[in-house]
C-alpha positions as CSV (number, residue, x, y, z in Angstrom):
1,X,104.1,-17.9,-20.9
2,X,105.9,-19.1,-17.7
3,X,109.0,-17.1,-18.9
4,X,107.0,-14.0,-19.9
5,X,105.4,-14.0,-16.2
6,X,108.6,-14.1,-14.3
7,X,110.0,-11.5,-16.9
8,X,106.7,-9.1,-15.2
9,X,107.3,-10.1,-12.1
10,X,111.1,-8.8,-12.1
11,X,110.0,-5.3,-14.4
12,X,107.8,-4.7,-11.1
13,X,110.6,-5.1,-8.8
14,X,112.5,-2.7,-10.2
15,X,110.2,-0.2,-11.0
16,X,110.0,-0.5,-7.2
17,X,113.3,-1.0,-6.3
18,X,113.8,1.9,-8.6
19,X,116.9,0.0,-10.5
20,X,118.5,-2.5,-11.6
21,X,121.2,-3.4,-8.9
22,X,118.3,-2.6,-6.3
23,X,116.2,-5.3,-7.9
24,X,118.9,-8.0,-8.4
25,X,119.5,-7.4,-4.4
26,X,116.0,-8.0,-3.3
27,X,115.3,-11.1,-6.1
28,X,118.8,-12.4,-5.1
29,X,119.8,-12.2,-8.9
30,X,122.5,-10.8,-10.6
31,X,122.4,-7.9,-12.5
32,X,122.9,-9.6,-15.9
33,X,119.9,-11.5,-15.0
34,X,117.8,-9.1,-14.2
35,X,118.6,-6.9,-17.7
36,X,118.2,-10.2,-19.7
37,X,114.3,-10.2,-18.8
38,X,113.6,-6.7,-19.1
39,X,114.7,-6.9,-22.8
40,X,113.2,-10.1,-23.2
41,X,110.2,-8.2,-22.0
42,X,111.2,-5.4,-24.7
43,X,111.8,-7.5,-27.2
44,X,108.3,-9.8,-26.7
45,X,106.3,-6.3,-26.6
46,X,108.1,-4.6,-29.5
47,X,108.2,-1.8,-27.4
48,X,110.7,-0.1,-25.0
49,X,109.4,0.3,-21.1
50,X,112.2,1.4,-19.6
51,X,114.6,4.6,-20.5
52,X,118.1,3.7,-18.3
53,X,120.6,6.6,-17.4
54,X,123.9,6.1,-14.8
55,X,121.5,7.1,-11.6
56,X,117.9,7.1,-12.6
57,X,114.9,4.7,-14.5
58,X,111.8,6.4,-16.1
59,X,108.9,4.4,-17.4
60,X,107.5,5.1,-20.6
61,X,103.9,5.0,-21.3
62,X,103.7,1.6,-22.3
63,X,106.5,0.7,-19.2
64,X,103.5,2.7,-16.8
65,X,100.9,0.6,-18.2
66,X,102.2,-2.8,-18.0
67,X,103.6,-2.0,-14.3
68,X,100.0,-1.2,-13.2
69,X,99.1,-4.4,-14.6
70,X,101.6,-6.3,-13.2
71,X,100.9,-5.0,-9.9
72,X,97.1,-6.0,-9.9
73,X,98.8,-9.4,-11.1
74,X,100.8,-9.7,-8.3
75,X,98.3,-8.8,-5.2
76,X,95.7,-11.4,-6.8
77,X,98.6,-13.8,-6.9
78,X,99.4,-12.8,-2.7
79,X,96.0,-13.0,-2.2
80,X,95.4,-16.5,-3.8
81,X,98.1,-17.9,-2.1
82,X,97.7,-16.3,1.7
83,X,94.0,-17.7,1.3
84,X,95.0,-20.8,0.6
85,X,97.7,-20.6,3.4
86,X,94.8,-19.5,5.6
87,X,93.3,-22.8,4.8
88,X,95.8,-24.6,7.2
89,X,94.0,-23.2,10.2
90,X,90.5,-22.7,9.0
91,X,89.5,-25.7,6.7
92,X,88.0,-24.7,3.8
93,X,87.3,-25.8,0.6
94,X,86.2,-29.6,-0.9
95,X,87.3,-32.9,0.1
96,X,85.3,-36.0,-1.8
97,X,85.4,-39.2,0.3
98,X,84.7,-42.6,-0.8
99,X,83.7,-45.2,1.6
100,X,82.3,-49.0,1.1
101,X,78.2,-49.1,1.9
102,X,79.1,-51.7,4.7
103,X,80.0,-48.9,6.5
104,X,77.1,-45.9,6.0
105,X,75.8,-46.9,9.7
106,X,78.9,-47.7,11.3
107,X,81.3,-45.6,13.3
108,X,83.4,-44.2,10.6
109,X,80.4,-42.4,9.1
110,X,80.1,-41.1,12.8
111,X,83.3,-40.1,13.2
112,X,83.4,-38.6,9.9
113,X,80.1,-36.6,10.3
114,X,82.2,-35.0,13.9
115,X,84.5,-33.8,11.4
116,X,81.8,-32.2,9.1
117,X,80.7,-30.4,12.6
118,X,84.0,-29.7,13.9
119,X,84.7,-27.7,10.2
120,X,81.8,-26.3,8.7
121,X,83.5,-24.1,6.1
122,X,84.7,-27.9,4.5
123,X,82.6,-29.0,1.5
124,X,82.5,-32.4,2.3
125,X,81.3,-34.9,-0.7
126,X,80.5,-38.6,0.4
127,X,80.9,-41.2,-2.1
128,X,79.6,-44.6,-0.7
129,X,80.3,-47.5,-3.3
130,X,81.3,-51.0,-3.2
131,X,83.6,-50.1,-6.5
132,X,86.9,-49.3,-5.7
133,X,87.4,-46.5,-8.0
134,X,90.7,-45.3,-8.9
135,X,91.8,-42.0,-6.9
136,X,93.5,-39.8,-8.7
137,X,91.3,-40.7,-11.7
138,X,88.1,-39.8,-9.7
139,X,89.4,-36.7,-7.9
140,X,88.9,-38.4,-4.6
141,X,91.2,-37.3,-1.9
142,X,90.5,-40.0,0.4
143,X,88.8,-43.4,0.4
144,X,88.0,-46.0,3.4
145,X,89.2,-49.7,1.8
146,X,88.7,-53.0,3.5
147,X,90.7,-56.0,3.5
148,X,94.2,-56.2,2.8
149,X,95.4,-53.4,0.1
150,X,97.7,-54.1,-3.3
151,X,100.5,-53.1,-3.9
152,X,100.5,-49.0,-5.0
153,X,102.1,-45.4,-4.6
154,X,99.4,-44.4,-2.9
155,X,99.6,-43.8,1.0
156,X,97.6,-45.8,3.7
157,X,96.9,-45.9,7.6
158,X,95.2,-48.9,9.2
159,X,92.4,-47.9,11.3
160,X,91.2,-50.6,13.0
161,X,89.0,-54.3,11.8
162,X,86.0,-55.2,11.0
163,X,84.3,-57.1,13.5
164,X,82.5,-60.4,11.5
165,X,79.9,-62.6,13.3
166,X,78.9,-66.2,11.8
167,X,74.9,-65.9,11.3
168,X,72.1,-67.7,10.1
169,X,68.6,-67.3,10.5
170,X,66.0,-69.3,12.7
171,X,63.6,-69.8,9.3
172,X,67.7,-71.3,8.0
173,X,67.8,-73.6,10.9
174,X,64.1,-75.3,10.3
175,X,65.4,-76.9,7.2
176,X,69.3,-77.7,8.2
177,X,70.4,-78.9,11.6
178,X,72.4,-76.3,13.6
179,X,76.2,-77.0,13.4
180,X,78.4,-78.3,16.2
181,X,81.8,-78.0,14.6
182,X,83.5,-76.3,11.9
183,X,83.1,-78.9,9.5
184,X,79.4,-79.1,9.8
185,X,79.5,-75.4,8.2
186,X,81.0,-76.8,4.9
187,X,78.0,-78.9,4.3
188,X,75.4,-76.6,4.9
189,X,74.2,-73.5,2.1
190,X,76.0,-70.3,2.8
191,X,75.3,-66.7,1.2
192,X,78.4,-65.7,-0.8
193,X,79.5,-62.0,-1.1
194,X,80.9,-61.5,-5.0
195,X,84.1,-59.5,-3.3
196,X,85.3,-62.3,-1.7
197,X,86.0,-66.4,-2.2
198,X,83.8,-69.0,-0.7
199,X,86.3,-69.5,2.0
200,X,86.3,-68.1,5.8
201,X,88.6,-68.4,8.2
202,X,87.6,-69.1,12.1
203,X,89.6,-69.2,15.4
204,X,89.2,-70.8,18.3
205,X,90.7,-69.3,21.6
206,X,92.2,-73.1,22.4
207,X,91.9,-74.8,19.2
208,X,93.5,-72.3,16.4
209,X,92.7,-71.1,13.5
210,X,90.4,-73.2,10.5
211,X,89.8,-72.6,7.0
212,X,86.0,-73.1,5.8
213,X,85.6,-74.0,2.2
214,X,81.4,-73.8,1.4
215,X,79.3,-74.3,-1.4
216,X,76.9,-71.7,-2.3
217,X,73.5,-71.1,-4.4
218,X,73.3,-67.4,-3.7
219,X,75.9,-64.6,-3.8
220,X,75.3,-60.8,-3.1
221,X,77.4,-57.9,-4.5
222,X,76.9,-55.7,-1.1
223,X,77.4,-56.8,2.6
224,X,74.1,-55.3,3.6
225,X,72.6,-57.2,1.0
226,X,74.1,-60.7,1.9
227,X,73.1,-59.4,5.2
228,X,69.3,-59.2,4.2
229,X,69.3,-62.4,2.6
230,X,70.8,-64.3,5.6
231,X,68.0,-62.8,7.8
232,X,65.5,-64.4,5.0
233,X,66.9,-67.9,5.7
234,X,69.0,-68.3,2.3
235,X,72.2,-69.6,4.3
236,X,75.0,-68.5,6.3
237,X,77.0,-65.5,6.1
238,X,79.6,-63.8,8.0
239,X,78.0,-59.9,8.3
240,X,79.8,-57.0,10.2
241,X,78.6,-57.2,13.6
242,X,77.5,-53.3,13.4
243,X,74.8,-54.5,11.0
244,X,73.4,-57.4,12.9
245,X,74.0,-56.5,16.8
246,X,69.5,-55.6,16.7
247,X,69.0,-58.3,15.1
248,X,70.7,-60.7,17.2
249,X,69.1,-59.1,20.2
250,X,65.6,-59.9,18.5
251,X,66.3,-63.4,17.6
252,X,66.1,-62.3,13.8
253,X,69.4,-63.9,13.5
254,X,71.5,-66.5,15.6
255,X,75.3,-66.2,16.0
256,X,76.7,-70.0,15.2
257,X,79.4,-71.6,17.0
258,X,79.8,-68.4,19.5
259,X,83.3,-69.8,20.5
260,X,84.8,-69.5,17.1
261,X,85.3,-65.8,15.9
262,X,85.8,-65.0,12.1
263,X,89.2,-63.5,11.6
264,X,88.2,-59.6,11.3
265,X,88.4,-57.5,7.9
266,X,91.3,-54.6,8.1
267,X,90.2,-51.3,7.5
268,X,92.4,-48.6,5.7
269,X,92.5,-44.8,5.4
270,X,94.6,-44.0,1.7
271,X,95.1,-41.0,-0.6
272,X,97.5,-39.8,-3.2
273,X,101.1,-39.5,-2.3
274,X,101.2,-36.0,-2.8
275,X,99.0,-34.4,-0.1
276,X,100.9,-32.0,1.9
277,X,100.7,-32.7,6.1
278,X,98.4,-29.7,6.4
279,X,95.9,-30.3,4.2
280,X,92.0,-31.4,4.7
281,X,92.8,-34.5,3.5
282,X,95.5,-35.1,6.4
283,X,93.5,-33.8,9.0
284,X,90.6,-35.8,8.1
285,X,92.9,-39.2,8.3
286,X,94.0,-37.6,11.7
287,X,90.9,-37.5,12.8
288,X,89.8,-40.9,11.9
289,X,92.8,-42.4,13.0
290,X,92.4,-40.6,16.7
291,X,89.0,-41.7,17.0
292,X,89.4,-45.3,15.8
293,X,92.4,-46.8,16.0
């Protein structure tokens, strides 16, 4: 089939070139070339579309019949392409996103929903789950990841991090004694999130950096989740601060050792290796990356 359609397109250039030579110019083929597909053409069709003389090429019925064809081929092909080129300037078309929950009231959705506004001819399909599903498999042309990414041929930007702050609940502190150092926190009931291990790591402006290894009862598969339970007094946990900051203000939750600061989550803009540098998919990463990083 691929053969047979570049045989048409040549038969239509010279019809219009109005022979051979003048087609082999404008296609920047040789002569030889160009009478090879116009009998492959023949030969395919079982039917002669050309009659040749010295100075002059007629088209036989079928020959008039296949090069109307061929041109109504050929605009819908120009016209395909110079809408898609069109694209480029005027986004159009879909792009599906896939972002963690964590971050469905943070500023990425924000920044993401300028981008909606700023191209309102751009399907836009969000796709918020804490399953990293594969891209190319799921048609998603970009995805929002946290944490450090593996190895892959797929191609990232880092954003920015995710802020963490070390909560518990007042209800929490009733039955355990507020901690005083960083070892306190290993003996004390934390909420675990199922992405991660039961291990955090703090810093200290002065005294470094400090691994916390807890126990746990209860683990959540979403950080809003963990989140909740924290708030209900079920143990510790180490929430974005986007999700907490009202809560904190209302006493609902109380940051724990305020001089240590959980080492923050990297966030990651990837998509497939193959998207071209003026796509949708590019300019949204742009965008995000602008407004972010």
């Amino acid at each position: 089939m691929i053969d047979e359609l570049k045989s048409i397109a040549i038969f239509s250039t010279v019809v219009e070139q109005g022979s051979f030579r003048g087609a082999a110019r404008a296609l920047n083929l040789s002569p030889s070339v160009i009478s090879y597909h116009i009998t492959l053409l023949e030969t395919k069709l079982d039917t002669a579309l050309l009659y040749r003389s010295t100075r002059k090429l007629s088209l036989t019925e079928q020959g008039q019949q296949l090069f109307k064809m061929s041109t109504n081929m050929l605009k819908t092909v120009e016209q395909g392409l110079s809408d898609i080129s069109a694209q480029q300037d005027t986004l159009s078309g879909k792009v599906t996103v896939s972002l963690p929950t964590v971050l469905i009231r943070s500023h990425y959705t924000r920044v993401l929903a300028e981008f909606c506004q700023q191209h309102p001819r751009l399907e836009v399909n969000f796709h918020f789950s804490d399953v990293y599903e594969n891209l190319i498999e799921k048609g998603i042309d970009i995805a929002i990841r946290l944490g450090d990414l593996p190895n892959s041929e797929l191609k990232s930007k880092k954003l920015g991090n995710i802020k963490r702050k070390l909560t518990c609940s007042p209800l929490f502190l009733k039955n355990n004694t507020l901690p005083k150092t960083p070892k306190d926190l290993e003996n004390m009931p934390w909420i675990r999130l199922a992405s991660l291990p039961n291990k955090r790591t703090i810093t200290h402006s002065e005294l470094g950096k400090q691994d916390i290894h807890f126990g746990y009862q209860v683990t959540a598969n979403s950080v809003e989740g963990m989140t909740q339970l924290c708030m209900e007094g079920l143990g510790i946990a180490t929430p974005a601060d986007f999700l907490v900051e009202q809560a904190l203000r209302e006493n609902k939750l109380i940051e724990l050792l305020p001089e240590w600061q959980v080492t923050p989550i990297p966030a990651y803009a990837i998509w497939p290796n193959n998207v071209t540098k003026k796509s949708a998919t590019m300019a949204m990463v742009a965008h995000l990356a602008k407004a972010i990083t």
